[in-house]
C-alpha positions in Angstrom: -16.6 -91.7 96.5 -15.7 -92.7 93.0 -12.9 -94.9 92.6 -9.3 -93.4 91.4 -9.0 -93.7 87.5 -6.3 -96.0 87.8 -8.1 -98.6 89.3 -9.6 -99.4 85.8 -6.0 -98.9 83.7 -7.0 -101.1 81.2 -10.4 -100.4 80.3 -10.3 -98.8 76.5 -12.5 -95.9 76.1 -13.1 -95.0 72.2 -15.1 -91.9 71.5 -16.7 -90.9 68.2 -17.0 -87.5 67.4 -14.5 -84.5 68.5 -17.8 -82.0 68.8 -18.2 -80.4 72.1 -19.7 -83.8 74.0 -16.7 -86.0 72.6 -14.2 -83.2 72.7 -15.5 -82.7 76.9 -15.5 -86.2 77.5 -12.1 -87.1 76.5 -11.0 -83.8 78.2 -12.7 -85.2 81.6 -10.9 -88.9 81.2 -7.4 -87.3 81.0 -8.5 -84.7 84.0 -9.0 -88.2 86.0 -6.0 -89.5 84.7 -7.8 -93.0 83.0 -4.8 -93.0 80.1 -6.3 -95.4 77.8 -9.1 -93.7 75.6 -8.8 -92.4 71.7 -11.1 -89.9 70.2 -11.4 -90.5 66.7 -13.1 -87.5 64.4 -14.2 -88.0 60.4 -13.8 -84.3 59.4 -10.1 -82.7 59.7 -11.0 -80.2 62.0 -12.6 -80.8 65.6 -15.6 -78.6 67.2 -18.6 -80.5 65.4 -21.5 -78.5 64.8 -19.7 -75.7 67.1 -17.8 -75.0 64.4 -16.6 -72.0 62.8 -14.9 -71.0 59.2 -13.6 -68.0 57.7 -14.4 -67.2 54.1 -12.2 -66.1 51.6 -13.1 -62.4 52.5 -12.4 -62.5 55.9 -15.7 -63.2 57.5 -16.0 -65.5 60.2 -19.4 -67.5 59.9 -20.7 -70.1 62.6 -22.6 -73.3 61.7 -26.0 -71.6 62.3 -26.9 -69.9 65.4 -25.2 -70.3 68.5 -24.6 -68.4 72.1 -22.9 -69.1 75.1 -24.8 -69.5 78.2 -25.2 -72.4 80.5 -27.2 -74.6 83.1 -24.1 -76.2 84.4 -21.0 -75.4 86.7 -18.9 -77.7 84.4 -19.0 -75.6 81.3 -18.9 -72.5 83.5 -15.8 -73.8 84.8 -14.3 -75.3 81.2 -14.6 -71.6 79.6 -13.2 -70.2 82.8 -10.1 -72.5 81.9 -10.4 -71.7 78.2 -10.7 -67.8 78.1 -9.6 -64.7 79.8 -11.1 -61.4 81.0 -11.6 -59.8 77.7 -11.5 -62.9 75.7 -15.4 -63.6 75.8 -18.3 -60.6 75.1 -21.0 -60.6 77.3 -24.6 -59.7 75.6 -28.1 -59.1 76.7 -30.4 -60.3 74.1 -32.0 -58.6 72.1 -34.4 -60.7 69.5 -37.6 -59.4 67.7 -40.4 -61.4 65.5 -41.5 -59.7 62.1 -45.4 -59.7 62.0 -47.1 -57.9 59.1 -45.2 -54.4 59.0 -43.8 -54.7 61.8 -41.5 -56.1 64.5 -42.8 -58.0 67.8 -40.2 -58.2 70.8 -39.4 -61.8 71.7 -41.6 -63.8 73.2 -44.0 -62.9 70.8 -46.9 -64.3 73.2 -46.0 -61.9 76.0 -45.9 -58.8 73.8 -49.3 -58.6 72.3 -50.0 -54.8 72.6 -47.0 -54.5 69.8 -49.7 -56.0 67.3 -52.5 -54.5 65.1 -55.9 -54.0 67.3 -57.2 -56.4 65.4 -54.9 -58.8 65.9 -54.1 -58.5 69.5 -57.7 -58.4 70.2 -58.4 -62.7 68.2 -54.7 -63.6 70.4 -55.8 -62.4 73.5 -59.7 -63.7 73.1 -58.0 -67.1 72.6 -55.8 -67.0 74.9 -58.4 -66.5 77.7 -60.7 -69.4 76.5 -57.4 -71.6 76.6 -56.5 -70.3 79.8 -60.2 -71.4 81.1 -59.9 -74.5 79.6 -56.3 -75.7 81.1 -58.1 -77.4 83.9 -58.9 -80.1 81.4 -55.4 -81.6 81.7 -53.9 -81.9 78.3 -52.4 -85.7 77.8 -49.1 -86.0 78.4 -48.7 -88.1 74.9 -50.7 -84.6 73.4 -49.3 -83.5 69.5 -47.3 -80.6 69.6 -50.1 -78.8 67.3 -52.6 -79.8 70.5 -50.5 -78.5 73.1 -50.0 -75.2 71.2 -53.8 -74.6 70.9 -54.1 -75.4 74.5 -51.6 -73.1 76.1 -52.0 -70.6 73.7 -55.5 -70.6 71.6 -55.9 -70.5 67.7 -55.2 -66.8 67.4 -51.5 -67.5 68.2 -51.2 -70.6 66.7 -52.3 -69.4 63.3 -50.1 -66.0 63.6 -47.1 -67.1 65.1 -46.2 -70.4 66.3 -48.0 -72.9 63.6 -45.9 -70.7 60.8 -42.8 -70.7 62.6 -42.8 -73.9 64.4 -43.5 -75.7 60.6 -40.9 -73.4 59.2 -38.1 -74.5 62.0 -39.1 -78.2 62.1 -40.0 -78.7 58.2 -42.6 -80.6 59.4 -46.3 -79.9 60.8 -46.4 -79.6 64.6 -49.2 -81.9 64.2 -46.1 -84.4 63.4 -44.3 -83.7 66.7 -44.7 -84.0 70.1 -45.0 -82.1 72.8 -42.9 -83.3 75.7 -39.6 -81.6 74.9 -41.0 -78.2 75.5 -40.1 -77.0 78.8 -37.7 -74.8 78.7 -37.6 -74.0 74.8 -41.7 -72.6 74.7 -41.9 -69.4 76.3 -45.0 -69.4 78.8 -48.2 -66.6 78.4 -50.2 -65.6 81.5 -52.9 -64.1 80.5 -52.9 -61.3 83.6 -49.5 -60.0 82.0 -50.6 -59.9 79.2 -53.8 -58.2 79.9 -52.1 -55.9 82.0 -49.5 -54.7 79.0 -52.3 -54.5 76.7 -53.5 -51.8 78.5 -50.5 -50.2 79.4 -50.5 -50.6 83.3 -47.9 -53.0 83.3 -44.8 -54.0 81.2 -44.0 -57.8 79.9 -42.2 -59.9 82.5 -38.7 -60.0 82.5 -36.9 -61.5 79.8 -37.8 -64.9 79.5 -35.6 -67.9 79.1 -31.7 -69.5 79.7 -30.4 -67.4 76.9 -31.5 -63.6 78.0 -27.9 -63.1 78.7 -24.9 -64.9 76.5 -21.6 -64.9 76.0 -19.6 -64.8 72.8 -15.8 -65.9 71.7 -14.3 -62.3 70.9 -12.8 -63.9 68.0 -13.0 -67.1 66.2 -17.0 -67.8 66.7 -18.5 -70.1 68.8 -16.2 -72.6 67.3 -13.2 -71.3 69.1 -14.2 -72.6 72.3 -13.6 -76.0 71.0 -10.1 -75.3 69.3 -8.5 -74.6 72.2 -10.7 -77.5 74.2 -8.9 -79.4 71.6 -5.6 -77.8 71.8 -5.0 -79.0 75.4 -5.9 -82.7 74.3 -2.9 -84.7 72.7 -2.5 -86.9 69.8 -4.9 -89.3 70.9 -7.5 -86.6 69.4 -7.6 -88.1 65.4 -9.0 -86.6 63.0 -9.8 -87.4 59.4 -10.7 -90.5 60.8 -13.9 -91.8 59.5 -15.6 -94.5 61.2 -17.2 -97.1 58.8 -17.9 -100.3 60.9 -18.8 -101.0 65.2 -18.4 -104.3 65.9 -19.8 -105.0 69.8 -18.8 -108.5 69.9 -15.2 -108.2 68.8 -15.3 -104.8 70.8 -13.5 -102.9 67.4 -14.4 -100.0 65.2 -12.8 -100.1 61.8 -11.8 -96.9 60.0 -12.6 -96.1 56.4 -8.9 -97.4 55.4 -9.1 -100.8 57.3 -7.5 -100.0 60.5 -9.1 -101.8 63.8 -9.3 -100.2 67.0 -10.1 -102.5 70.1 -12.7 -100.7 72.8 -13.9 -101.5 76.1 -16.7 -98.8 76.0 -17.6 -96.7 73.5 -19.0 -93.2 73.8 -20.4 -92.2 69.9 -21.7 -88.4 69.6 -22.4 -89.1 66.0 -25.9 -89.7 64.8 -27.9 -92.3 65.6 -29.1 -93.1 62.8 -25.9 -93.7 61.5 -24.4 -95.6 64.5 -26.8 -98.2 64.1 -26.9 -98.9 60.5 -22.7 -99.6 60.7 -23.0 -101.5 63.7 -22.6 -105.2 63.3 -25.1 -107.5 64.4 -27.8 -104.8 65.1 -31.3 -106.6 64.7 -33.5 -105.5 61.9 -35.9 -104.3 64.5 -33.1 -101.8 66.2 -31.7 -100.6 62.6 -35.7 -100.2 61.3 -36.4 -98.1 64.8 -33.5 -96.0 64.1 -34.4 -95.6 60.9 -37.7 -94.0 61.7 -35.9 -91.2 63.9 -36.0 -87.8 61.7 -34.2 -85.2 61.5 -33.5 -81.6 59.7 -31.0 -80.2 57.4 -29.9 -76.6 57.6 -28.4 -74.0 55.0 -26.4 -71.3 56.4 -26.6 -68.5 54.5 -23.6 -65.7 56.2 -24.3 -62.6 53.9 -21.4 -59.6 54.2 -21.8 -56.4 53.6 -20.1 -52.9 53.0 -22.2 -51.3 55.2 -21.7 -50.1 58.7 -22.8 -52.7 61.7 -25.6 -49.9 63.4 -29.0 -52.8 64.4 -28.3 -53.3 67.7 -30.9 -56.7 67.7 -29.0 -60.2 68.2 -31.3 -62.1 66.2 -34.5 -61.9 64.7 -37.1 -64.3 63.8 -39.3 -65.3 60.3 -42.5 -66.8 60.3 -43.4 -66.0 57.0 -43.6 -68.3 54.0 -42.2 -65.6 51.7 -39.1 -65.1 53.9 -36.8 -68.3 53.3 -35.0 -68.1 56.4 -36.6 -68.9 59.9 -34.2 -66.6 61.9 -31.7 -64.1 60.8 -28.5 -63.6 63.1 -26.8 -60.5 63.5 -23.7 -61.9 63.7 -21.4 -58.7 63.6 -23.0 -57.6 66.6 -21.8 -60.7 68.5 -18.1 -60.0 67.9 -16.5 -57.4 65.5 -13.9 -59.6 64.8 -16.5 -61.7 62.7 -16.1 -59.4 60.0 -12.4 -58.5 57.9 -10.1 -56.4 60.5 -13.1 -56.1 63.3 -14.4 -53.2 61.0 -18.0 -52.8 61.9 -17.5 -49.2 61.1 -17.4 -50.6 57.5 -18.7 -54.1 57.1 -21.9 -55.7 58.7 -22.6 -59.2 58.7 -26.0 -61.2 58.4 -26.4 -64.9 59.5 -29.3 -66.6 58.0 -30.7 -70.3 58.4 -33.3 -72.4 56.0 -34.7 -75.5 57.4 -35.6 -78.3 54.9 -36.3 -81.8 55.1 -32.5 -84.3 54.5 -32.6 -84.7 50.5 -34.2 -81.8 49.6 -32.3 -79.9 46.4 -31.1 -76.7 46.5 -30.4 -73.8 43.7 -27.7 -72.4 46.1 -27.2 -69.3 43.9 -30.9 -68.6 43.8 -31.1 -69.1 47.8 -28.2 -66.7 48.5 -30.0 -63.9 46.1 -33.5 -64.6 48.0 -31.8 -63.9 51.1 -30.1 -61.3 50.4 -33.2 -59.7 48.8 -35.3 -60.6 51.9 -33.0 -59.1 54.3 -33.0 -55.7 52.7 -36.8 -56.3 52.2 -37.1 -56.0 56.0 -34.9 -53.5 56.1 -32.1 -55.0 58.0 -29.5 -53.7 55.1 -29.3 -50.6 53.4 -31.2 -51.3 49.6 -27.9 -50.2 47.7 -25.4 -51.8 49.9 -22.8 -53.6 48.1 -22.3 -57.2 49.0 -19.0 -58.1 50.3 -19.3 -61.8 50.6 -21.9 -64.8 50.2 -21.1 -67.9 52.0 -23.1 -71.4 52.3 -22.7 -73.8 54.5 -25.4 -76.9 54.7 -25.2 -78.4 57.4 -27.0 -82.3 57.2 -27.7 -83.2 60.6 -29.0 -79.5 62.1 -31.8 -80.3 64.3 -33.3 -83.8 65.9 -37.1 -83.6 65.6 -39.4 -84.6 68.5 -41.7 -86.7 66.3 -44.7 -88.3 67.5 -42.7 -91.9 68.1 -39.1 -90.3 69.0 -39.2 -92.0 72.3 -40.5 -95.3 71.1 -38.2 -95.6 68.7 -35.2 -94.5 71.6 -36.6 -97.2 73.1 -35.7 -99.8 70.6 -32.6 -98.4 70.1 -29.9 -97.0 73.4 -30.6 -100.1 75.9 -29.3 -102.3 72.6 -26.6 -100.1 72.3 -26.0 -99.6 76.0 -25.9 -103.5 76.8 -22.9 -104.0 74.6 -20.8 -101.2 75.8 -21.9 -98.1 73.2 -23.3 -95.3 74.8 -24.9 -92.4 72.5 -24.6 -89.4 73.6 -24.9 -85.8 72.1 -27.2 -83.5 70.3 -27.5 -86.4 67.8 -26.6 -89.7 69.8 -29.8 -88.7 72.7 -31.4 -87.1 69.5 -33.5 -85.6 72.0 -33.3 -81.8 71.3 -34.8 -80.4 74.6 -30.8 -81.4 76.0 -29.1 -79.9 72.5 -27.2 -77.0 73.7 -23.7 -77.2 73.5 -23.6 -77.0 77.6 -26.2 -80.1 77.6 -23.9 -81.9 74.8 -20.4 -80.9 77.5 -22.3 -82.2 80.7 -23.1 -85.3 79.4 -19.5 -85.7 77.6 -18.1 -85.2 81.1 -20.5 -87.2 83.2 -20.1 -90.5 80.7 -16.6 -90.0 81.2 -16.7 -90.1 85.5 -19.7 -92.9 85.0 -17.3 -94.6 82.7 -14.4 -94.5 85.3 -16.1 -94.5 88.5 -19.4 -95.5 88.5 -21.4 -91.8 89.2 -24.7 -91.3 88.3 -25.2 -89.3 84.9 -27.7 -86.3 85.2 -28.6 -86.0 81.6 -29.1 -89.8 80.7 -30.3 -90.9 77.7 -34.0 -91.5 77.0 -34.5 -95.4 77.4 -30.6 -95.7 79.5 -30.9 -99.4 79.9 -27.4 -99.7 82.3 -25.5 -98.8 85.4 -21.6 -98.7 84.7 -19.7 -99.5 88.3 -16.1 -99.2 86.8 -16.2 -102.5 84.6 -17.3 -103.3 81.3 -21.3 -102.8 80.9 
């Protein structure tokens, strides 16, 4: 059994970073009653990148594309706390690829018969010859690009997933690699599709986690962490920006000069970033994380006077003339996401552009191009008038499985981990294959009953170097 919380009433738990893994783990240390932690949070507002904001015209606009679904009873039961009947909208998805002239039903690989003969006839030829050739075990160290041509064959590669995949990642997949793809890389068996190709048999069922979702009825996704936040107390701090971690003297130091004393601290922020303020970090653990990469993402949210009538949830771009990867349809999530819940009059587009951190943008020409784009495809009437443009970049988006992630991971968390700081997060793992903001919650909460009693975390860190058993690591 884990001991009681109070057997540890002086251990000091600091937390940096009031997104959904900081905002659950402080939630879980006051549920165990351990008093002494402090959550501090640079930006004035918690929920991360689960955010939400509402632009001057009354659109609501996430910070990029998010849904609600989950692999884990502990966020089932934390929006069960946090929302009523009613309060959350339930979806099935609905998510299409554009491909030439026309529009491909998600997972692109298991819907073949949608393409051009021509077309379908290269994917599935390939796809045969790399189904023959699977018995030749690909390496488990294999390239992203390598793995791709072996599940799926050239013909798919070059038409869908090379395109997109270097769109998404802005970066080749030769670059990345592969052993993140589990559950994010739809599978293709080549019997099903063979089978829907001639029309005796439909596609499996909907693949993946996220074939149902849930949705905040109002507020976006980043309601869920206002009211997570709501039930914390003033311990939550925000507009407190963290500028120094010093693991010897067991202190942070905030961007005016004040010191905080920690026994163990949990940072969700970057890693990146964590080690280049830590003091004493060895050239060799600052170079490592220095090598980790990582994309930056403009959110376009284009409103319109038009009525909300595609029923699609989101929609996918692999073409290089199309600046946006996906395109969210984010007034079908929740009519509150538009001014007075009027989707009778107002519609409301969602769009994301991947880049690499530094890159310059012309944000007035991106917003036209988008706009242009998606009545191009024909998701908006051609003459209807725009209600509203709103950008949001967002600098740490994705974190990008490159070809020495885990080496560098390496160098990095048991450093951290021997002197008390433990990363967590979409951007403290940086390991995207446990991103999702139930992933990021899970391991919020189990750091926080590791921290206090000494359980086992499922989700740990790439690299976890330590066991906590109630004391200081």
């Amino acid at each position: 059994m884990p001991r009681s919380a109070h057997s540890l009433p002086s251990e000091r738990v600091v937390i940096l970073g009031a997104g959904p893994c900081g905002l659950a783990c402080a939630d879980e240390l006051k549920r165990l009653g351990h008093p002494a932690w402090t959550l501090l949070e640079a930006a004035p507002v918690p929920g991360g990148l689960g955010s939400s904001v509402v632009d001057p015209a009354g659109f609501t606009w996430d910070l990029g594309g998010h849904v609600v679904f989950s692999h884990f009873g502990e966020f089932d039961r934390l929006l069960a706390e946090l929302f009523t009947a009613g309060e959350l909208l339930h979806h099935d998805r609905s998510s299409y690829i554009r491909f030439r002239d026309r529009w491909v039903p998600y997972p692109f690989q298991q819907h073949l018969h949608h393409l051009p003969a021509e077309d379908a006839e290269a994917c599935v030829h390939d796809l045969l010859l790399a189904c023959r050739r699977r018995e030749q075990q690909l390496p488990a160290d294999a390239d992203f690009a390598t793995w791709l041509h072996g599940m799926y064959g050239s013909g798919l590669v070059e038409r869908f997933f090379g395109p997109y995949n270097s769109k998404v990642w802005a970066m080749t997949p030769e670059q990345m690699a592969s052993s993140w793809v589990a559950e994010r890389v739809a599978p293709a068996d080549a019997g099903e599709v063979l089978a829907a190709l001639a029309g005796t048999a439909r596609p499996a069922r909907r693949w993946g986690p996220n074939a149902t979702f849930a949705f905040p009825a109002r507020g976006g996704t980043g309601e869920i962490w206002r009211r997570l936040a709501a039930r914390l107390d003033a311990r939550l701090r925000t507009g407190a920006r963290v500028v120094a971690v010093d693991p010897a003297a067991r202190t942070v130091t905030l961007a005016g000069g004040e010191h905080i004393g920690f026994d163990h601290l949990v940072a969700t922020g970057p890693l990146d970033r964590l080690a280049a303020i830590t003091v004493g970090a060895p050239d060799t653990v600052r170079a490592a994380a220095g090598r980790l990469r990582h994309t930056m993402v403009a959110m376009v949210g284009l409103g319109y006077r038009a009525s909300t009538t595609d029923e699609r949830s989101w929609l996918y771009f692999p073409q290089a003339e199309v600046p946006f990867y996906r395109a969210t349809n984010f007034s079908k999530y929740a009519p509150a996401n538009v001014p007075g819940a009027d989707t009778q009059a107002f519609s409301a587009w969602m769009t994301e552009i991947s880049m690499l951190p530094g890159t310059r943008l012309d944000h007035s020409r991106l917003i036209r191009d988008c706009d242009q784009a998606l009545r191009r495809h024909g998701l908006v009437p051609e003459h209807a008038p725009l209600a509203s443009t709103h950008l949001e970049l967002i600098e740490y988006a994705y974190p990008v499985p490159t070809l020495d992630r885990d080496a560098a991971l390496a160098e990095v968390v048991p450093w951290m981990e021997t002197r008390g700081i433990y990363p967590r997060g979409r951007f403290g793992t940086w390991r995207y294959e446990i991103g999702n903001m139930d992933h990021a919650v899970k391991m919020g909460i189990d750091i926080a009953r590791r921290l206090v009693g000494g359980t086992t975390e499922l989700l740990t860190p790439a690299h976890s170097a330590v066991t906590v058993a109630g004391g200081r690591a």
